[in-house]
DSSP file (Angstrom, degrees, kcal/mol; ACC not computed):
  #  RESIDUE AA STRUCTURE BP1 BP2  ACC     N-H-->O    O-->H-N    N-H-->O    O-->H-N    TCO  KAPPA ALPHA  PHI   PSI    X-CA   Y-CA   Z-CA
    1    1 A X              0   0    0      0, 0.0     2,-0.3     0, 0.0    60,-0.1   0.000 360.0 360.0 360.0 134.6    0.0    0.0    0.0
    2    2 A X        -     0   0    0     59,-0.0     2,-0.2     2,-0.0    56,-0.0  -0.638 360.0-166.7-100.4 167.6    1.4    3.2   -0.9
    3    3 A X        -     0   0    0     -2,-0.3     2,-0.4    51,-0.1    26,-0.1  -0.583   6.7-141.0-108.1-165.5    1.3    5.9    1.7
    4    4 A X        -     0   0    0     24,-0.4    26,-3.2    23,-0.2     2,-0.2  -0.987   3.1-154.0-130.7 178.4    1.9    9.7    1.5
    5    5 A X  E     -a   30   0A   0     -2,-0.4     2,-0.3    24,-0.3    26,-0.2  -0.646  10.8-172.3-115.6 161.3    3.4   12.1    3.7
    6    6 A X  E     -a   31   0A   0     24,-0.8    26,-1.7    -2,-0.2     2,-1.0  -0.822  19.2-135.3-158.4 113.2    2.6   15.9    3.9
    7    7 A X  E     -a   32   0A   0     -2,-0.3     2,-0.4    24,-0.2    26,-0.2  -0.682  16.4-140.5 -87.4  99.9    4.3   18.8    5.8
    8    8 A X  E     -a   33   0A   0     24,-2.7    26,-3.1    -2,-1.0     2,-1.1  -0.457  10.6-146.7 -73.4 112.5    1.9   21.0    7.4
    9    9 A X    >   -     0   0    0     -2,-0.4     3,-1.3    24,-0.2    26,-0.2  -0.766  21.9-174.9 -78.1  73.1    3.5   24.9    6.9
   10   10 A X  T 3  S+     0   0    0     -2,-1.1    26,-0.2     1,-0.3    25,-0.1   0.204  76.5  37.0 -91.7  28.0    2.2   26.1   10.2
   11   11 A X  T 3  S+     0   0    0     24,-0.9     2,-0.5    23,-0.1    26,-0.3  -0.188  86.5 149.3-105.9  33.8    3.2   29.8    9.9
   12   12 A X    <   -     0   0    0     -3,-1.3     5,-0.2    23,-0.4    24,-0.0  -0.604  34.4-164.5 -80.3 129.2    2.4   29.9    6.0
   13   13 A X  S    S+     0   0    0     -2,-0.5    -1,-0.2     1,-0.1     3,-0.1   0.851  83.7  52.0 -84.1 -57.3    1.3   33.1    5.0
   14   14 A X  S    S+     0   0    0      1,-0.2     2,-0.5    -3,-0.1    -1,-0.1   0.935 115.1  25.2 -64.8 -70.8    0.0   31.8    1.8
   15   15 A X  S    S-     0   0    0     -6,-0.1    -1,-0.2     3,-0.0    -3,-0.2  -0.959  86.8-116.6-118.4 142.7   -2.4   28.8    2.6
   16   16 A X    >>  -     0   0    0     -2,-0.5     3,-0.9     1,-0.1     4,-0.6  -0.149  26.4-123.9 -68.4 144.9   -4.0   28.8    6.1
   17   17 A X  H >> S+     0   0    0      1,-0.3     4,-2.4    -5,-0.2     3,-0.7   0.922 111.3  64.7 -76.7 -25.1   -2.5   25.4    8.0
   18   18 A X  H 3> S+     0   0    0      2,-0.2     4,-1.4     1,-0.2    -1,-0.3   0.869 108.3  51.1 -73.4 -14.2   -6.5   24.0    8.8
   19   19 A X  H <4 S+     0   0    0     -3,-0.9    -1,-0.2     2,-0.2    -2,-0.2   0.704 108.5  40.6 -12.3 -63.8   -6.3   24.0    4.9
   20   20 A X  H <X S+     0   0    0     -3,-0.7     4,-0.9    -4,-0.6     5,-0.2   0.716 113.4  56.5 -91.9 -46.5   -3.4   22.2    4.6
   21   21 A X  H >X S+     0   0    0     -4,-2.4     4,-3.7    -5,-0.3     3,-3.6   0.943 108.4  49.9 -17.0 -90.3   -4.7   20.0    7.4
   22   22 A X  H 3X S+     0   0    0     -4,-1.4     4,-2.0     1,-0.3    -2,-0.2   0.752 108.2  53.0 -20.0 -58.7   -7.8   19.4    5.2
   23   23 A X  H 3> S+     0   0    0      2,-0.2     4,-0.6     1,-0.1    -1,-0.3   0.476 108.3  47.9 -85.3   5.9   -5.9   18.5    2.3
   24   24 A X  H X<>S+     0   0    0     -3,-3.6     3,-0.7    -4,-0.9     5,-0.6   0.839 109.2  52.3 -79.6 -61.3   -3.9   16.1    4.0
   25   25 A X  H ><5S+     0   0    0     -4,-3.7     3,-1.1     1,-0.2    -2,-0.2   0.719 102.9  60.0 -28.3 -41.8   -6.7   14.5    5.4
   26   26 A X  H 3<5S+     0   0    0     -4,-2.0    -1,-0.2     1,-0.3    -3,-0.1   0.977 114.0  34.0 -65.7 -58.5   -8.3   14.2    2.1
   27   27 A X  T <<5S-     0   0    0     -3,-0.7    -1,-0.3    -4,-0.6    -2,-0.2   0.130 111.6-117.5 -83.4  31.3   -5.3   12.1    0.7
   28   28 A X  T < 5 +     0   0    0     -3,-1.1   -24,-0.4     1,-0.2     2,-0.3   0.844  52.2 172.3  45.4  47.7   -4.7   10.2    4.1
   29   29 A X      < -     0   0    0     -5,-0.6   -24,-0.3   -26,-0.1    -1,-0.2  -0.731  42.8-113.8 -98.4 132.4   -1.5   11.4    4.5
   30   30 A X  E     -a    5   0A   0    -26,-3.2   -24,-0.8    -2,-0.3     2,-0.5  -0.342  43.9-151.0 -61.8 154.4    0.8   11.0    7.5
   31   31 A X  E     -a    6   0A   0    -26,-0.2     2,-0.2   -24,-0.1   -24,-0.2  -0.976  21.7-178.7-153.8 125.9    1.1   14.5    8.5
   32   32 A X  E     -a    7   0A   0    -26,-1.7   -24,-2.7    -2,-0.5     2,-0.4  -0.732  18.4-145.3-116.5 161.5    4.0   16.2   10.3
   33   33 A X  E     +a    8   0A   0     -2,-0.2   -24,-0.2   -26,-0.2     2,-0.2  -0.989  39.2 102.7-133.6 140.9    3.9   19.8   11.2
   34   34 A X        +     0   0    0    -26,-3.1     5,-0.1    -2,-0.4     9,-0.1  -0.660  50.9  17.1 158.3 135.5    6.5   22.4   11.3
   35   35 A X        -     0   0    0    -26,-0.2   -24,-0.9    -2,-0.2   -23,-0.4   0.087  67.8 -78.0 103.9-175.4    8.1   25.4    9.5
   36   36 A X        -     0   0    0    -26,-0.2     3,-0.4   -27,-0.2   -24,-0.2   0.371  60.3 -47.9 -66.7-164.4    6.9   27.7    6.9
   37   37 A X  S    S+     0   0    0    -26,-0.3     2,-0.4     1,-0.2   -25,-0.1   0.941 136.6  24.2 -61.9 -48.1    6.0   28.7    3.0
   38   38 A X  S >> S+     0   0    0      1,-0.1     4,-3.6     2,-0.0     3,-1.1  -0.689  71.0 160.5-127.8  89.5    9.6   27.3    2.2
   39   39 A X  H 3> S+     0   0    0     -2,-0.4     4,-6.2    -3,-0.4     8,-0.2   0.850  71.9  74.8 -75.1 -27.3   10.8   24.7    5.0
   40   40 A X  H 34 S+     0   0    0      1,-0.2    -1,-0.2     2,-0.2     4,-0.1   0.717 112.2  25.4 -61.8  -3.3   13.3   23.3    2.7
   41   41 A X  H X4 S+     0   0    0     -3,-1.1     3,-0.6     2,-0.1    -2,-0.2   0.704 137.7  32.3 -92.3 -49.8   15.6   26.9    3.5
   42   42 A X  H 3< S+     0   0    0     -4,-3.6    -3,-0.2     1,-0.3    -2,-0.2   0.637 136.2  20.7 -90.0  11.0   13.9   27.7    7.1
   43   43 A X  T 3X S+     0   0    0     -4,-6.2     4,-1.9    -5,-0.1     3,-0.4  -0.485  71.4 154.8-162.9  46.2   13.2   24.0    8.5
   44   44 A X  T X4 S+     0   0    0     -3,-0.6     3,-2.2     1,-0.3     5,-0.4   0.990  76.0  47.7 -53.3 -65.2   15.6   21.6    6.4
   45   45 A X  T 3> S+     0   0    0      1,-0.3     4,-6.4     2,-0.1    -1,-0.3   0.695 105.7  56.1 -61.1 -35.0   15.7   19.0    9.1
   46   46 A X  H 3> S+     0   0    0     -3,-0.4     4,-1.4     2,-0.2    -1,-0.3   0.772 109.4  43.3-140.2 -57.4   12.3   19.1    9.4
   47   47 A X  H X< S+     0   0    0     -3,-2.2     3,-3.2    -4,-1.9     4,-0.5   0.747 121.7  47.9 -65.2-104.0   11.7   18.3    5.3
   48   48 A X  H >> S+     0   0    0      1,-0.4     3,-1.3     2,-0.3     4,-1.3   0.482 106.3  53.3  -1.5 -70.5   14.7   15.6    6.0
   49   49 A X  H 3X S+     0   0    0     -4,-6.4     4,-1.7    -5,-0.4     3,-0.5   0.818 112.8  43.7 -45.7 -35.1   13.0   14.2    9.0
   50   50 A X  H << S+     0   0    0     -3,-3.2     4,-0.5    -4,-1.4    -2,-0.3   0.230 113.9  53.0-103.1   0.4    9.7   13.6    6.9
   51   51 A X  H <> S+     0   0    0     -3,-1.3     4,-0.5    -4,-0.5    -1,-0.2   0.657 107.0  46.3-100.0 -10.7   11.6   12.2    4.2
   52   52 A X  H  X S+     0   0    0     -4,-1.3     4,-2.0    -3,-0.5    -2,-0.2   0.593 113.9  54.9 -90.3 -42.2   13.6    9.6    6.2
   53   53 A X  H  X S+     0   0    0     -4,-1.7     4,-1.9    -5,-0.3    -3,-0.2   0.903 110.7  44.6 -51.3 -48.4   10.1    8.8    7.7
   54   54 A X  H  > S+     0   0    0     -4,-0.5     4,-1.2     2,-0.2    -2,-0.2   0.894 113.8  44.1 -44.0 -53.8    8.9    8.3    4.4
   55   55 A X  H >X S+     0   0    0     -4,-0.5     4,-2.4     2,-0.2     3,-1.3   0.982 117.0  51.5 -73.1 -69.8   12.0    6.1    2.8
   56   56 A X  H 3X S+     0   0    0     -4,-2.0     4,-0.8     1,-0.2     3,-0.4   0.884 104.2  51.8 -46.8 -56.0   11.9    4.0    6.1
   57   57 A X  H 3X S+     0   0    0     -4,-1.9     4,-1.9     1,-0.2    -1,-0.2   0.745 114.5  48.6 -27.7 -39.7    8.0    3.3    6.0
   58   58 A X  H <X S+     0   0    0     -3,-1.3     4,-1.6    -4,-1.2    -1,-0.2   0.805 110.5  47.3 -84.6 -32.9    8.7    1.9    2.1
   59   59 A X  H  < S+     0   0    0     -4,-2.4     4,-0.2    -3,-0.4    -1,-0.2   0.477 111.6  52.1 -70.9  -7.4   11.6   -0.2    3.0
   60   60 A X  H >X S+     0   0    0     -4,-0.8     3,-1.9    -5,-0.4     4,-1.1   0.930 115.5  43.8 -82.2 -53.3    9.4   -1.6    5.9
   61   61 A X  H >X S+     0   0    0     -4,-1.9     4,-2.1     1,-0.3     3,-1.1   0.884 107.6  53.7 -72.9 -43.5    6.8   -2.3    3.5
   62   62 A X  H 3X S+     0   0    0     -4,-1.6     4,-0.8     1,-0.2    -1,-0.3   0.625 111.1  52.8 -50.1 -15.0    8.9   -3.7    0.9
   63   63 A X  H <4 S+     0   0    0     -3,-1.9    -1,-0.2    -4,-0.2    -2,-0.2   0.829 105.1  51.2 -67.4 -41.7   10.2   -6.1    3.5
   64   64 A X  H << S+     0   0    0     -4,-1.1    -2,-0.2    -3,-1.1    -1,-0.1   0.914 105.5  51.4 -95.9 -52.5    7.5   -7.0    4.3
   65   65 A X  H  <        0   0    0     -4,-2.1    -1,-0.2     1,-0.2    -2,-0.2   0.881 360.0 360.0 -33.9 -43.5    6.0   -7.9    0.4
   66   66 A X     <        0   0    0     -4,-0.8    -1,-0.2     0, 0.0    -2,-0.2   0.630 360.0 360.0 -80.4 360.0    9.0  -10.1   -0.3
């Protein structure tokens, strides 16, 4: 099953985070919260962390298929 992940931009100026909220919910998405409009400058670890979560979650699952 694949999953996705989503990083909730809870001081984003641009879209309101119960938005972003919403639109995670909608695609069932694991949902981490943290940083801004562009985390990948002000919140790198934060993108990292939710990409190492990801990659680990896919190798679990692929283990788990074979």
């Amino acid at each position: 099953m694949e999953e996705s992940w989503f990083l909730v931009a809870e001081d984003d100026r641009m879209i309101v985070p119960q938005t972003q909220r919403y639109m995670a919910e909608r695609m069932k998405a694991k949902i981490k919260a943290h940083a801004d409009h562009t985390p990948s400058v002000t919140a790198p670890t934060a993108v990292v962390d939710i990409i190492h979560d990801a990659v680990r979650a896919s190798l679990d699952t692929a283990t788990l298929e074979e």
